[in-house]
C-alpha positions, 0 to 999 in steps of 0.5 A: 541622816542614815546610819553610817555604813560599815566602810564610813565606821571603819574609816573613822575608827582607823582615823584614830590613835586606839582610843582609851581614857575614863568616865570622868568627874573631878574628885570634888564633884559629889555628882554631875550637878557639881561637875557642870553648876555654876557653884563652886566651878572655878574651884573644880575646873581647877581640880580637873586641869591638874586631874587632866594634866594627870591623865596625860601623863598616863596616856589617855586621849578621851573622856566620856562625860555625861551631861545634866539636864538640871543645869542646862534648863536652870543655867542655861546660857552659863553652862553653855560657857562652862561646858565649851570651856571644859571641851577647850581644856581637854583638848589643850591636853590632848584629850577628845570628849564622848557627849552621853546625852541622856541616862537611865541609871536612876535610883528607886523611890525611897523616902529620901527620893527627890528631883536634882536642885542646883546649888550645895550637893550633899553626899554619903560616906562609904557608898557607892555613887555617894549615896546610900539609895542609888541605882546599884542597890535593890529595885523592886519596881521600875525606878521613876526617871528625874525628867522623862516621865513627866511630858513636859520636861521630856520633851524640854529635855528633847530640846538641850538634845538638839541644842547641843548637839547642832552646836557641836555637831562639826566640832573636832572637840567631841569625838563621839555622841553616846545618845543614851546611857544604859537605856533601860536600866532600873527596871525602865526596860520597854519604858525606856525603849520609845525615847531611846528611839526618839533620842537616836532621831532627833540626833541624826536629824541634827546630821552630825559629823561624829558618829553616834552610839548607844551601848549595850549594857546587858551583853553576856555573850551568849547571843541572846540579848534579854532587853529591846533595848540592847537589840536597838542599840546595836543595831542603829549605832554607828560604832558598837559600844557597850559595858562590861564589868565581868571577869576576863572569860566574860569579856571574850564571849562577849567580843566574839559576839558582838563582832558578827555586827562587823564595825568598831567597837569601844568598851565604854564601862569597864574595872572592878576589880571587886568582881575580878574585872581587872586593869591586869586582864582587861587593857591588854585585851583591849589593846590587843584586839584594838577595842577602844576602852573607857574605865569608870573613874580616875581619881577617887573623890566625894563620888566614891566610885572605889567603893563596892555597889550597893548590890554587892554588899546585898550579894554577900549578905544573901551569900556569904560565898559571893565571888567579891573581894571587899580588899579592892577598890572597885572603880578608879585608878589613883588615890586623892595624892594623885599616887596610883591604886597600884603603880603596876596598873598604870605602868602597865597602862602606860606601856600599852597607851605608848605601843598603840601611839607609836604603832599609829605613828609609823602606819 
């Protein structure tokens, strides 16, 4: 399977309502472990319908969710059931899901380093991620990878891949595979480079039906792109995909470049308002150019994504001039009572998510 051609991307794209939603996690998962484990799943799917009911009302229509490799290799025949489950429930909500298949965001070897387990996940309070070591905090050194740097899981790991996908590969559930998560960060640039090649591979192989993507996750907009693996994502993705959390100038240098490419676009990392990335300048944006857009978080939970990054508490104890406003919450768009962040945020969210649904009605 080839990659899809300019014309094929574009009539997928337009096939769709203007595409906007969340990187999800139920408020009770203190990690990925806890969203898909057997432990305690009943509890959150429950968590994740009214969370999904929610969303709804706001006007999302897509979810991007990461997979963990732990629980397919130690659970495998019940996640698979827990995973179609969480597919059926999004769509009952009229929610379609983006599968990332793999992710580099890893955190650097410390004392308290060690591989995911299944069973009761432990987290930090008021930290980022829920945890005090992470992969937003200081590396010094290429940070080891949980699965990819030993052969034999890399390879098993290889094997969830096709799994999966062959499986999915024609269902209307799954709007998109996003084979890699920010390939190459924790320092694991050109080590992450081979298997993020062999990851587009072993997808197309399996000949889905959604269009594939890896995004570019260092963009600046200045037209030069410092990591392989940025440049390989662009140029064998179907739609082009990437992650920005700059301020509001930062975001249209890195639109105009990344449309000489000439295909669809979806921002799938966005929001922090810490940083001056705000619902207020970005959604419009987004809308207005017709660029799909994933925030990160959506109700604030055990994973604590409103908190700032390890590495901006780091910033502002090197300078204490550093642009970041501690008064905000940096992911997320609603508090644990389901009440909004700021009911002007998803007011205005609700506007644009109306106009969008309504012009594609009367095309």
């Amino acid at each position: 399977m080839e990659r899809w051609s300019k014309e094929k991307a574009w009539e997928w794209y337009n096939s769709h309502p203007w595409i906007r939603g969340c990187n999800y996690m139920s408020a009770d998962c203190a990690n990925r472990i806890d969203q898909w484990q057997s432990l305690g799943f009943e509890e959150r799917f429950e968590t994740t319908r009214q969370e999904l009911a929610l969303m709804q009302e706001l006007g999302f229509n897509s979810v991007r969710l990461i997979l963990e490799y732990i629980v397919w290799k130690e659970e495998h025949d019940s996640f698979l059931k827990r995973f179609d489950k969480y597919l059926s429930l999004c769509a009952e909500h009229g929610i379609s899901c983006m599968i990332v298949l793999a992710n580099d965001c890893m955190p650097p070897r410390s004392d308290e380093w060690k591989m995911p387990y299944i069973g009761e996940q432990s987290y930090d309070i008021g930290y980022h991620g829920g945890r005090k070591r992470s992969q937003h905090g200081r590396h010094n050194e290429p940070a080891p990878h949980y699965y990819f740097d030993d052969t034999e899981s890399c390879d098993d790991y290889f094997k969830m891949v096709t799994e999966i996908v062959t499986l999915y590969k024609n269902d209307s559930r799954i709007l998109m595979w996003d084979v890699f998560n920010e390939p190459g960060n924790s320092q694991r640039s050109g080590i992450t480079l081979p298997i993020l090649k062999r990851m587009f591979e072993t997808v197309r192989a399996a000949d889905p039906s959604q269009p594939i993507t890896s995004a570019a996750w260092c963009c600046n907009g200045e037209c030069e792109f410092c990591m392989p693996e940025d440049v390989f994502a662009l140029e064998n993705s179907d739609i082009i995909t990437y992650h920005n959390y700059g301020r509001y100038d930062e975001h249209i240098r890195v639109i105009k470049y990344l449309k000489k490419f000439g295909r669809p676009m979806i921002n799938t990392e966005w929001l922090a308002r810490c940083t001056g990335n705000t619902v207020f300048d970005n959604f419009p944006l987004f809308y207005l150019e017709n660029i799909g857009c994933y925030n990160w978080g959506f109700v604030a939970g055990k994973y604590q994504t409103f908190e700032p990054y390890e590495a901006h508490w780091n910033w502002y104890q090197d300078d204490k001039n550093a642009p970041i406003d501690f008064t905000k919450w940096y992911h997320d768009l609603y508090r644990p009572s389901h009440r909004p962040y700021d009911p002007k945020e998803t007011e205005l969210i609700k506007k644009f998510c109306t106009l969008a649904d309504n012009e594609f009605k009367n095309r």
